[in-house]
N, C-alpha and C positions, 0 to 999 in steps of 0.2 A: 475506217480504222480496223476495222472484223476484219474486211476482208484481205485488207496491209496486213493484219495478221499483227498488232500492234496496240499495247495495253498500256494505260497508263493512271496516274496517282498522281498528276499535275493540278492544283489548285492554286488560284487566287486567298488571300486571307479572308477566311470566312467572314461573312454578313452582318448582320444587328441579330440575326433570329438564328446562328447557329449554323444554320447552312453551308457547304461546301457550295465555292464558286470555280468551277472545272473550268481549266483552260479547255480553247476549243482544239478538236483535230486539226485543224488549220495550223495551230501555233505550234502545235508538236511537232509535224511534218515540218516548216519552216527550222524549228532546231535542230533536228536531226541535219536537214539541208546545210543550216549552218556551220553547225561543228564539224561536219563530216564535208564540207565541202563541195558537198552537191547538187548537180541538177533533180530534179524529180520529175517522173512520169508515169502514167498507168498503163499496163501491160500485163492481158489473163489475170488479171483481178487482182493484180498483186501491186505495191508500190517500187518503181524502179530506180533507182541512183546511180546516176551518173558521175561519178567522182571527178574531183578537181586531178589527180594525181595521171588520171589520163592527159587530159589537155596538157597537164606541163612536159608528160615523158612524151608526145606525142607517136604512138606507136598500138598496135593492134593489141589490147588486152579486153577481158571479160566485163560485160557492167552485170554486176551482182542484183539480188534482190534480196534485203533485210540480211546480210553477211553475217555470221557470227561463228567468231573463232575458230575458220575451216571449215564449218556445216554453212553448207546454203539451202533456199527454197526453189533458186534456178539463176537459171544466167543467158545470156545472149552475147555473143560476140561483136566487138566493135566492127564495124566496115570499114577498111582501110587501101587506102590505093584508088580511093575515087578521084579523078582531078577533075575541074574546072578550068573554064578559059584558054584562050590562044586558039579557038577553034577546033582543039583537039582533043579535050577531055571530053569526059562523059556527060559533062553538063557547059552547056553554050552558056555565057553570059548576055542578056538582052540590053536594051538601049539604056541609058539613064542610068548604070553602073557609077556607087559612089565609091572614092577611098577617103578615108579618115584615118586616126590615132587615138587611140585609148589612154590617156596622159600618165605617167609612172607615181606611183604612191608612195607617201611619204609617213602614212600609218595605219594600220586596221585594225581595228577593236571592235571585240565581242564581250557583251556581258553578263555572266553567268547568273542566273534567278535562280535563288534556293527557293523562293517560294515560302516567306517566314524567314525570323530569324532563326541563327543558327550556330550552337558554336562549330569549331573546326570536324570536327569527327565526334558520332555518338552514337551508342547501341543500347536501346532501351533493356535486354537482357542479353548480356552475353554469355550463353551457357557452357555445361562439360563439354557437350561437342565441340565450341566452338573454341574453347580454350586447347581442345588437345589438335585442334586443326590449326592452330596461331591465327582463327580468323581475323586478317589485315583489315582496319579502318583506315582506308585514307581519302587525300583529299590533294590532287596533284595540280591543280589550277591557280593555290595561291604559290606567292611571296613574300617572305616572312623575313623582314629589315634585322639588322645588326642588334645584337638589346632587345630582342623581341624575347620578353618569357610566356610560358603556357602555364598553365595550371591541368591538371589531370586528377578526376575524381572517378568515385564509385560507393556503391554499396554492396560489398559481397554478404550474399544472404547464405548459412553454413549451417548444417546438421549433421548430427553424425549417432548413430542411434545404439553405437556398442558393439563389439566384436565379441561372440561368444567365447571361443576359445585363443589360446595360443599367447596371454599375456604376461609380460614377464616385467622386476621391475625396470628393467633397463628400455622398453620399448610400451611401457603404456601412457605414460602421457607425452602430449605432442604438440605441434603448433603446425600453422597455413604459413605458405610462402608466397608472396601475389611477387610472379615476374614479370616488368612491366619492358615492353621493348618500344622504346620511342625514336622513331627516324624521322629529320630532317634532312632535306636534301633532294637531289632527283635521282639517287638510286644508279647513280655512273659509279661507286664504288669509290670512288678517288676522296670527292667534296664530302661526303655523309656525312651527318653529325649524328650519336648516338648517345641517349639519357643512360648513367650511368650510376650507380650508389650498391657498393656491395655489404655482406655483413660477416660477421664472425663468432662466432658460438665459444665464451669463455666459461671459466668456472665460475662468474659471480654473474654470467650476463643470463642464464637461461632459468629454466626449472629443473628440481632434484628433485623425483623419486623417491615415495616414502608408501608403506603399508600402513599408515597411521589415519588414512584417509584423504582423499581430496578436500572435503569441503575447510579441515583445519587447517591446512599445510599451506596453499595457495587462494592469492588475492584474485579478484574475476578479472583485476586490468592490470596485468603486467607487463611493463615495456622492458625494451632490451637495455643494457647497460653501457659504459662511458664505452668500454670496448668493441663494442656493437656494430657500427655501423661506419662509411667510409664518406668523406662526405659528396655532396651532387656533384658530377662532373658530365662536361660534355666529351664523348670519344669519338673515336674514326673505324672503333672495329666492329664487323655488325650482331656480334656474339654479348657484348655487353646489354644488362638489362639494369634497369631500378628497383631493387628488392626492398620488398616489405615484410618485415615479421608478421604477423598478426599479434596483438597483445592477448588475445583470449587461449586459453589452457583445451584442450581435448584431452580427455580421459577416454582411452581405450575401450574400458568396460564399461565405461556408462553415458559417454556422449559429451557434447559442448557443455563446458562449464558444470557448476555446484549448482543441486535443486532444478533443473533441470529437467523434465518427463523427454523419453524418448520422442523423436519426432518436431522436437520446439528446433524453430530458427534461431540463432544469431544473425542482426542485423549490424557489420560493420562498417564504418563509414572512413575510408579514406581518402583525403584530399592532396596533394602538393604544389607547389609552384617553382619551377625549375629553373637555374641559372639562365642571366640574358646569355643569346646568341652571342656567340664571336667574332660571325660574319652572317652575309648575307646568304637564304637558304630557298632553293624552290621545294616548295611540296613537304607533305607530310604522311608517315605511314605511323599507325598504333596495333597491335596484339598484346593477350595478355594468355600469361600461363601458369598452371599451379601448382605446388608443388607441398611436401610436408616432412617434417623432422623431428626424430625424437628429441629428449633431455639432452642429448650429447651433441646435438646438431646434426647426425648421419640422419641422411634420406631417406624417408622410407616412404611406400605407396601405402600404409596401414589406414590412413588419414585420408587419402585423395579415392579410395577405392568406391566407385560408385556402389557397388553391393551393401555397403555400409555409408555409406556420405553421399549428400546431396549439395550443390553448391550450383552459384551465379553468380554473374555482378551484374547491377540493376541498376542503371544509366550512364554506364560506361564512358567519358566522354573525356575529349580534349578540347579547351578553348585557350585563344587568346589573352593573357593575364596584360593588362594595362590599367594606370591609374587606380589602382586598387581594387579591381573590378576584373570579371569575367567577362571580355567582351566578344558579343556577338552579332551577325550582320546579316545581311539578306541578300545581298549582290556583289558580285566584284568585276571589276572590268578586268580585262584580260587583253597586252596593246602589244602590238611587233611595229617598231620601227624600220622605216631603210633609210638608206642616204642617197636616193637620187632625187624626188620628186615632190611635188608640194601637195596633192590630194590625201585628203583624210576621207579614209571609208571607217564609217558606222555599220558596223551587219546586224546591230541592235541585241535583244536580247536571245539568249539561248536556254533552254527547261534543261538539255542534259549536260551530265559533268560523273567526275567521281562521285559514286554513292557514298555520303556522310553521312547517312541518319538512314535506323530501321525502323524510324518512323514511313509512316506511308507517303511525306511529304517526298516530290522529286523525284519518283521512281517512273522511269521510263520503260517497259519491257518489250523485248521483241519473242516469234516466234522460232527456235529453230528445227524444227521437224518434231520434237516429242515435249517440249515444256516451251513456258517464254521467260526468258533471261535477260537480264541487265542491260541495257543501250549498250552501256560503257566497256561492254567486253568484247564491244566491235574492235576492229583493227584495219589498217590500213595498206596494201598491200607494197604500195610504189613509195609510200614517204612515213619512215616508224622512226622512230627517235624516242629513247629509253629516257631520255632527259624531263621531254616537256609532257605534259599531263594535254588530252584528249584536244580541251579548247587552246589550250597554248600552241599545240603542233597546228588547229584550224589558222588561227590568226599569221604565225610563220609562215604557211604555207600559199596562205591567200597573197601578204607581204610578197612574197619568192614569184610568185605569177603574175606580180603587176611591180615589179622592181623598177625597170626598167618601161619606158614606152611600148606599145603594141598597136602592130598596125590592124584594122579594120577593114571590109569592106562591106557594104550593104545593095543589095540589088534584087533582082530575076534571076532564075537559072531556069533554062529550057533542056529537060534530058533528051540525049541523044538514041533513046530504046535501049542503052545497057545498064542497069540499078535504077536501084530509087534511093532516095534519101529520110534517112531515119536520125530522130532526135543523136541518137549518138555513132554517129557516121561525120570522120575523119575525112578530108578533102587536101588534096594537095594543090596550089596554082600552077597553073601549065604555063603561065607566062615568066616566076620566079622560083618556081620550088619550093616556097614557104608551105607549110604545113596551117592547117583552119581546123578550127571546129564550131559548131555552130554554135551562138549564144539565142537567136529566135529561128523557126519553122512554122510556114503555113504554107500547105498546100492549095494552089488557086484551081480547081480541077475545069471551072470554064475555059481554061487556056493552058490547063495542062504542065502548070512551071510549078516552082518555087519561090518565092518570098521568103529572104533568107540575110542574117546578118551573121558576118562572120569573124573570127576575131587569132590574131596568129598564136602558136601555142609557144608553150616555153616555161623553162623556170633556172631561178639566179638566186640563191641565199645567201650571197655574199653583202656585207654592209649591213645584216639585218640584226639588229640589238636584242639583246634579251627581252624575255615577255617581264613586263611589269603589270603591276596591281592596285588597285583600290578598293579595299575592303570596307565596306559602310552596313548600319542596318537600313532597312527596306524602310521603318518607321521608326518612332520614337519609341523606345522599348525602356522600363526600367530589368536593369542587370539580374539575374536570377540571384543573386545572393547579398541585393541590396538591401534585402529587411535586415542584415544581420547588422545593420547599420545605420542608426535612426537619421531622422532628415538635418545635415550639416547644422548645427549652431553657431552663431557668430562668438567669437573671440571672448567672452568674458561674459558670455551669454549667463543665464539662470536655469537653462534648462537641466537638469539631471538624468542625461539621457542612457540607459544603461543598454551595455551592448550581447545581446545574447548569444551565447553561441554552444555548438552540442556536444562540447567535450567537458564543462565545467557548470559548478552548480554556486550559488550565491548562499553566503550568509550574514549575520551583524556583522561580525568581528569585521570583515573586509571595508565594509563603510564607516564602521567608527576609528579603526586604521587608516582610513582614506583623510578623514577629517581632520584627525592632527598637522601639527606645524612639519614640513619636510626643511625648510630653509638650508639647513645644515648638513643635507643631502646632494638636493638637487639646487641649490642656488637660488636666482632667480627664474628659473624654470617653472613652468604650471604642473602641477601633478595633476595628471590625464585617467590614471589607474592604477589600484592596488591587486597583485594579484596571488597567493597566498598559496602553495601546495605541501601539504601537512601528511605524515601517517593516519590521521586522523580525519580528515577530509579536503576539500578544495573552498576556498572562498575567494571570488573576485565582485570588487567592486570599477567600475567607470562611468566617470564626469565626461561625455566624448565631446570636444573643442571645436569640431567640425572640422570642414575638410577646405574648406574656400578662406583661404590666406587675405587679409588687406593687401589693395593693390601696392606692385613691386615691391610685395615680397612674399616668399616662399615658408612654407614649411618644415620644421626639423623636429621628430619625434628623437627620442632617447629613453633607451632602459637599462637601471641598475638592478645588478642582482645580486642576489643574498644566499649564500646553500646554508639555509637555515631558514626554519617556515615561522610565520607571524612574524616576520621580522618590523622592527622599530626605527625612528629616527636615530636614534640613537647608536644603530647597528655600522657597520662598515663593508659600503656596499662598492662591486667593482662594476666595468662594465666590457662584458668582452664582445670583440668583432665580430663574433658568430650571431651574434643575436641586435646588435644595430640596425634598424633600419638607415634606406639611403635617404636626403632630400627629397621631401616631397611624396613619402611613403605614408600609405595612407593607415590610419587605426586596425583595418582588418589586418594590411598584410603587418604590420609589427605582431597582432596577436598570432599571426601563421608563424613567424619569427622564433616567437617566443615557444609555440608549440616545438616547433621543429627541435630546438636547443632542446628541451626536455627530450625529448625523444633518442637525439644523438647521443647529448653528453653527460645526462643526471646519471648519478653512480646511488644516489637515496633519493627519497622523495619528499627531499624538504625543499623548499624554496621561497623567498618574494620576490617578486617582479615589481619593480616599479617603472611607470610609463609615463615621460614627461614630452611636453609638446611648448613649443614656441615657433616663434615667428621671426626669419631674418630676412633682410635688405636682399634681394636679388640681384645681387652684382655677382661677379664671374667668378672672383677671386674668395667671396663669401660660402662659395657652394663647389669649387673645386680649388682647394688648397692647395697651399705644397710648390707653388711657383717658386723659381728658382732665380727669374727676372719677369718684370711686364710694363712692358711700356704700353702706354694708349692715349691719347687726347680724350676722354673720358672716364672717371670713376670706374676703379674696378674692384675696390673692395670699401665696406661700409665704415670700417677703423682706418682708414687710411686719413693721414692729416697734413701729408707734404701738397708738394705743386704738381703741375702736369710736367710743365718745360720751363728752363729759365729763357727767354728772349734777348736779342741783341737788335737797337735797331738801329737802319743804318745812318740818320741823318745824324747822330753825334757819337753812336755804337757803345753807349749807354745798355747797361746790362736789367731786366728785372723779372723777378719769379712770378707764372700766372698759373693761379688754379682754379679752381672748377666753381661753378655754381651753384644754386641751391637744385637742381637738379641733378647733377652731378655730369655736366656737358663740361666743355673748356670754356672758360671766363672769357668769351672774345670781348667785350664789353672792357674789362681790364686790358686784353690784349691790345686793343686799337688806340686805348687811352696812351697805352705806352709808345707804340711804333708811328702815330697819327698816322696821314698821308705817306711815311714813310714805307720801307719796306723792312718786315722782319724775319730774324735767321736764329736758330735754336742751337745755342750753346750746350744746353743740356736737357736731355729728357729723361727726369726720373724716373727711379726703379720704383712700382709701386707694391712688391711683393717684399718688402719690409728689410730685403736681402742689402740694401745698401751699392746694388751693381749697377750703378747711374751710367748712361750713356754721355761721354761729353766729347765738345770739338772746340780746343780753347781759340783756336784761331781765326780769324774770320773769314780767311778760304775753304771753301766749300763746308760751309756749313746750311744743311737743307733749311730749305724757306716754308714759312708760317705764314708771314702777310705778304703781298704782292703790290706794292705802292698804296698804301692806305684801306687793300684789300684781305680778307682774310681765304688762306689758299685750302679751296674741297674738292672732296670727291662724293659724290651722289649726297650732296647735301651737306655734309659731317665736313668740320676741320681737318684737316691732310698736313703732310710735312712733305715735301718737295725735294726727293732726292735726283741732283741732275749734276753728276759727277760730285756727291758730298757725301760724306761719314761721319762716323760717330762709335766713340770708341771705350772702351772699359777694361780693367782687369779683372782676371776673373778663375777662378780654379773650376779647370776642365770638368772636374767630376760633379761639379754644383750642377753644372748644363747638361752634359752626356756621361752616366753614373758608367763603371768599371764593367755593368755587363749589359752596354750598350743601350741603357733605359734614356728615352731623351722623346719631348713631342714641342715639337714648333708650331707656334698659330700664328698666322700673319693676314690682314687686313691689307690687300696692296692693290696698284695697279699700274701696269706698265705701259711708257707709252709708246708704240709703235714696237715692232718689230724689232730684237735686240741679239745680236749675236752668241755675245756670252756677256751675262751678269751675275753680280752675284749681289744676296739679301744678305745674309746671314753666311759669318763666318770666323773657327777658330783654325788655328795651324797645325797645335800639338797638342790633343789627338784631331785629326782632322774631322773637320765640321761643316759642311758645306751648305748651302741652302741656296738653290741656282733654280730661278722663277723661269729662266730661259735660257739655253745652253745650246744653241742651232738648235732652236723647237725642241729641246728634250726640257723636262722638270728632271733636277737630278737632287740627289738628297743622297751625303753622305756621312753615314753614324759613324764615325771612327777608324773610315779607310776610305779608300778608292775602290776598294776590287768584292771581298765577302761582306762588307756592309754597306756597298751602294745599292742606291735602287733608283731607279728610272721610268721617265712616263712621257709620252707625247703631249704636247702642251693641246690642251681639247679645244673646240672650234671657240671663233670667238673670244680667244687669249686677249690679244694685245688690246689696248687702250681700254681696258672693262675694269669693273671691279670686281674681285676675284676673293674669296676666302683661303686660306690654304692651313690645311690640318696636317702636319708631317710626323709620325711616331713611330719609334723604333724600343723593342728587347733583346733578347738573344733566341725568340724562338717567331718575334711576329714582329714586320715592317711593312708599312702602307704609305701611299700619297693617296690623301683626298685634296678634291677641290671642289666648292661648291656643295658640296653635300657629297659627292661623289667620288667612290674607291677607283681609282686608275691603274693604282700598282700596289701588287703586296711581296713579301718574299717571309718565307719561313726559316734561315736561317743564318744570324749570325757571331760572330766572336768578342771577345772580351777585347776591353781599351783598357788603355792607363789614364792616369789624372794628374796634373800637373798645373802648377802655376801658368796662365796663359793671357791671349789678349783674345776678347769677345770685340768684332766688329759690325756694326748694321752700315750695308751701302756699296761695300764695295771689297776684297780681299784683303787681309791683313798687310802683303806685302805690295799693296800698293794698284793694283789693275782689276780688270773687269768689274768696273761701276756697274752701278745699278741705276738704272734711268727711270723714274718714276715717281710714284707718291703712298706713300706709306704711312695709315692710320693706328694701327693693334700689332705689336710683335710680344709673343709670351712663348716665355720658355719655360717646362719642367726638365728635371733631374730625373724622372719615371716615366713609364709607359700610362700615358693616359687616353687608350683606345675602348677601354671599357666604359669611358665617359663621354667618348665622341661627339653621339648625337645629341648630348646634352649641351655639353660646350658650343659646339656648332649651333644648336638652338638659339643659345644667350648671346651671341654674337650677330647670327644674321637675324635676327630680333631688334639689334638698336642700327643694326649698318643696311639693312634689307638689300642683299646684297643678290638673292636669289628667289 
């Protein structure tokens, strides 16, 4: 490794006794090999790499040794122009010449070892220097799903020791400005997502200036006011940042804060957790910058000027925010699809990747003539792609060189006295032309050949799918900020578990508030928490519920507030949507909830919080509201008390209503008592979203089938309805279904059988509404037109006769087809419709053609855009249907 000129900070998770356990040279060498795609060999004492990017360009370029960013330690040129065989090249082929084929792959995966858990990106001190250089944290390897939130923390450590002269009152007290730049994306400029939150400096939001003294005049923690701040948003521009005030005062002449000796730190601590993603994002980059402002909000460097101020922030870090927890992980796989082949290559693990941590964990370094620097600043000379981060372009590019079959041959070669043949010596065939390179070399010198296997060059990145991921920890790790949350209590538990956290202090008052009767409040709700912000101080009290729900069913936190502190039953409390948690939100994040709302919107500093927790039924319609129609042969909401379908059967065409079970399945037990041997056909399928928009077909043609002569009709298991040339029909005002500015999402449970020309699911006429499973292999989905609000998708492999999910949702700024879990097609914009009395069809077009041929469990329709709920909905569905 000395003399590879190659350092490194790779461990194993330390021992029983404290010890570092060093990965070996062996393993480092093999990752570098990995990621970078190449051969390795020794040559003057140095380590040499033979890149993949040659073999695919197949042509005369340099093989490097330890490359970094234009500097090298030397280089040897490829030999090119050697041929073999046909008796005319430079090297004869001998007897027993084999040919074979290398068989074409159908996936490669590499998987990146942080070496410990880890969250996404983290700088144990990120200093002046580094903030005025925007030193970039990133971490370009993962993949970060739709509703994916982070959390981003720090502690800025702050002094500031007094400016002797030059203070006036309009410029002596001040405040810090933490600019936070956070990119998701791969940095194509197009896709980026960027964190965004700005602020504004009013007349009642800041500090006023006074010669009467600091220590009288201003509180040590004052936050900004109702005017203040903008709320979280994700943008597309890369100039947008997430500002933070600081709540602490600077005084000019005499330093941070009241009482105070020159020289003392402030330790502050900020945390946040940022809007889910909107879509799917590669990669992530962080910087932060600092800035500082008088009383009026004008800029000034008075604050930031190191001569006078010292500052840091002291573990700087991004993780992934899930299940109320900071979650972090130790490996991720890293996988490139193609579509030609059936072999799966494992290249196993890899040590380097994007530097996330100035821990010493993961650091790989190379030499380049006068220091040694980062693996990761290598580069690639024949295949660079701005998109994919270091092991995602490996996996890509490994995929593009084995897409396709590759022929082989293995044998002897006897030279002819012109060259010899070295590790990276290029060969042509004199019998075809194909271009080789070798994959094994041994020189047999008793007989003066080669023993040589060789393999054709090439490269094809066509068909080759995006890198995906699998983020896991290495071990069992508890979360770094799960003490702030005692060990989950069951439901009506006796524990008193109080929850601590660093921005708020306890006193009686809160618990003997806590005690009283709320009933006339919160209902039948549990009170979870009292939490009390007074001029006079803070008191919270919490009884915490736990976190682990009774089976089938979920969690629903709620908080009422009060702008008036100590508040009582008695009081009248509201509750606004800025400080809601969603389903399933756990204690900590409400209390971040609750912090945040203070932060934004307090215009005084009085308030109660009150935190209530219960428990509801996990049906679909319980946890995403607001259905406009939902039909399903299963329960979908917990108050729902109609039938599923009314049946018709046929042996006397006797009609009767069957509903659901004590599980909440369809009653086939009542179904079959009614249809016996017979077979039965569904007159109606009720609307179970309370709207009254029942599907019916009074007649007994083509009315989709239930039983099958005494049989009940499925698909993977589950009751099915049998549309085979049958409908079902309703009236219905267009705007219920698809709102005036194109708000509308379709779920549908379906599956078609065979191959179908044009059908249609789902359909109204005025405004137009289409929902076409299959259209000559198009998925076509139209909100409100034909033309600016269609959108289209090839029907993906494996379509016909399967069971298929489908998520269809449209606004006026975002429309998507998933299916299966999977985005096919999006369009960002379309126009406003009108609303009118209309007819709602499942089956077939309102005026009569292109049936629908198949079998259909779940059709639910909203009136709004419910793509911020996706992977939630999609969850609760392929959950009872396992569809995927």
């Amino acid at each position: 490794m000395t003399l590879a000129r190659i350092s490194h900070q790779t461990w194993h998770n330390v021992d029983n006794d404290g010890e570092l356990q060093y990965f070996s040279a062996k393993e480092v060498i093999e990752s570098l090999c990995k990621t970078f795609n190449s051969s390795v060999f020794m040559h003057e004492g140095k380590y040499w790499f033979f890149p993949l990017g040659i073999k695919q360009a197949a042509s005369s370029v340099n093989v490097y040794a330890m490359r970094y960013s234009g500097a090298f330690l030397g280089y040897v040129s490829t030999t090119f122009g050697k041929t073999f065989g046909g008796n005319t090249g430079n090297f004869y082929k001998r007897r027993g010449w084999l040919r074979t084929a290398a068989p074409p792959y159908k996936e490669v995966k590499l998987t990146r070892n942080y070496q410990g858990d880890k969250p996404v990106v983290i700088k144990s001190n990120y200093t002046v220097a580094n903030m005025v250089a925007s030193l970039v944290l990133d971490d370009e390897d993962a993949t970060y799903a739709q509703s994916t939130r982070f959390k981003i923390g720090g502690n800025l450590m702050y002094r500031h020791t007094g400016i002797p002269t030059g203070t006036t009152d309009t410029n002596r007290y001040g405040r810090i400005v933490l600019k936070i730049s956070l990119r998701l994306g791969d940095g194509d400029g197009s896709t980026d997502y960027y964190l965004k939150r700005n602020y504004s400096i009013g007349t009642t939001s800041f500090i006023h200036a006074s010669l009467n003294g600091y220590n009288n005049d201003f509180p040590t923690n004052l936050e900004l006011g109702a005017d203040a701040y903008d709320d979280i948003t994700w943008t597309n521009t890369d100039t947008d940042r997430f500002q933070i005030v600081c709540p602490f005062i600077i005084d000019r002449e005499q330093g941070v804060g009241p009482n105070l000796t020159d020289g003392a730190y402030i330790n502050y601590r900020f945390d946040l957790v940022t809007p889910p993603l909107t879509a799917e994002r590669d990669g992530l980059q962080m910087f932060l910058n600092i800035a500082s402002i008088q009383a009026d909000g004008t800029t000034t460097t008075d604050f930031t000027d190191t001569n006078y101020a010292d500052y840091s922030v002291r573990n700087f870090k991004c993780s992934v925010f899930d299940e109320a927890q900071e979650q972090e992980f130790g490996t991720v796989d890293i996988t490139s699809t193609g579509d030609q082949g059936r072999f799966e290559q494992d290249l196993g693990e890899t040590l380097v990747g994007d530097r996330i941590t100035s821990m010493d964990h993961g650091v790989i370094k190379v030499f380049d003539g006068s220091t040694y620097v980062d693996a990761t600043d290598w580069r690639s000379l024949n295949s660079t792609t701005a998109s994919l981060g270091i092991n995602k372009l490996a996996t890509r590019e490994r995929m593009a060189f084995h897409r396709t079959g590759k022929r082989m041959e293995r044998g002897q070669l006897l030279g002819t006295g012109n060259g010899y043949l070295a590790p990276y010596t290029i060969l042509t065939n004199a019998e075809d032309s194909l271009v080789y390179y070798l994959t094994s070399l041994r020189y047999v010198a008793s007989d003066d050949e080669y023993d040589v296997t060789l393999i054709n060059a090439g490269r094809d990145i066509t068909g080759i799918t995006a890198v995906q991921d699998n983020a896991r920890p290495s071990k069992d790790v508890t979360p770094p900020d799960a003490g702030n949350v005692p060990k989950p209590a069951l439901l009506g538990g006796t524990a008193n578990n109080i929850v601590n956290t660093s921005y708020v202090s306890y006193n009686p008052l809160a618990r003997s508030r806590f005690a009283t009767t709320w009933t006339s409040v919160i209902g039948t709700e549990t009170l979870e928490g009292y939490w009390t912000i007074t001029n006079d101080g803070v008191g919270k009290y919490i009884e915490h519920q736990g976190e682990i729900p009774t089976a089938g069913y979920v969690l629903q936190r709620a908080v009422y507030v009060l702008s008036k502190g100590q508040g009582s039953a008695l009081d009248t409390y509201t509750q606004p949507a800025a400080v809601q948690p969603i389903v399933g939100d756990s204690l900590n994040t409400t209390l971040a909830l609750i912090q945040e709302y203070m932060n934004r919107v307090g215009t005084d500093s009085s308030y109660t919080f009150l935190i209530t927790y219960k428990e509801i039924q996990n049906l679909l319609l319980d946890i995403y509201t607001g259905a406009a129609a939902a039909y399903s042969l299963r329960k979908l909401d917990k108050d729902y008390t109609g039938y599923a379908i009314r049946v018709r059967e046929s042996a006397g065409n006797t009609l009767a209503d069957i509903g659901f079970d004590s599980n909440g399945d369809l009653d086939t037990t009542a179904l079959l008592n009614h249809t016996g041997v017979a077979s039965g056909y569904v007159h109606t399928w009720y609307d179970q979203s309370g709207n009254g928009n029942n599907l019916v077909r009074s007649t007994s043609a083509n009315q989709p089938q239930i039983v099958s002569s005494g049989s009940v009709v499925t698909e993977n298991g589950k009751p099915a309805l049998n549309f085979n040339v049958s409908f079902l029909t309703c009236s219905v005002t267009s705007g219920d279904i698809l709102s005036t500015n194109a708000e509308n999402t379709m779920l549908a449970v379906m599956t078609q059988d065979g191959a179908q020309a044009q059908n249609t699911l789902v359909h109204m006429v005025s405004p137009r509404y289409v929902i076409n499973p299959d259209y000559n292999s198009i998925l076509l989905y139209d909100a409100g037109n034909a033309t600016t609000n269609r959108l289209q998708a090839t029907v993906p492999t494996g379509w016909d006769d399967n069971q298929h999910l489908l998520f269809y949702s449209s606004s006026l700024t975002f429309q998507q087809i998933c299916v299966d879990g999977v985005q096919l097609a999006t369009d960002t914009s379309q126009v406003t419709v009108a609303s009118n009395s209309t007819t709602l069809q499942i089956g077939r077009r309102v005026e009569g053609y292109d049936p629908y041929k198949g079998t259909v469990q779940e059709i639910i329709l909203y009136g709004t855009d419910q793509s911020s709920n996706r992977t939630g909905i999609e969850s609760n569905i392929n959950t009872y249907y396992s569809i995927y």
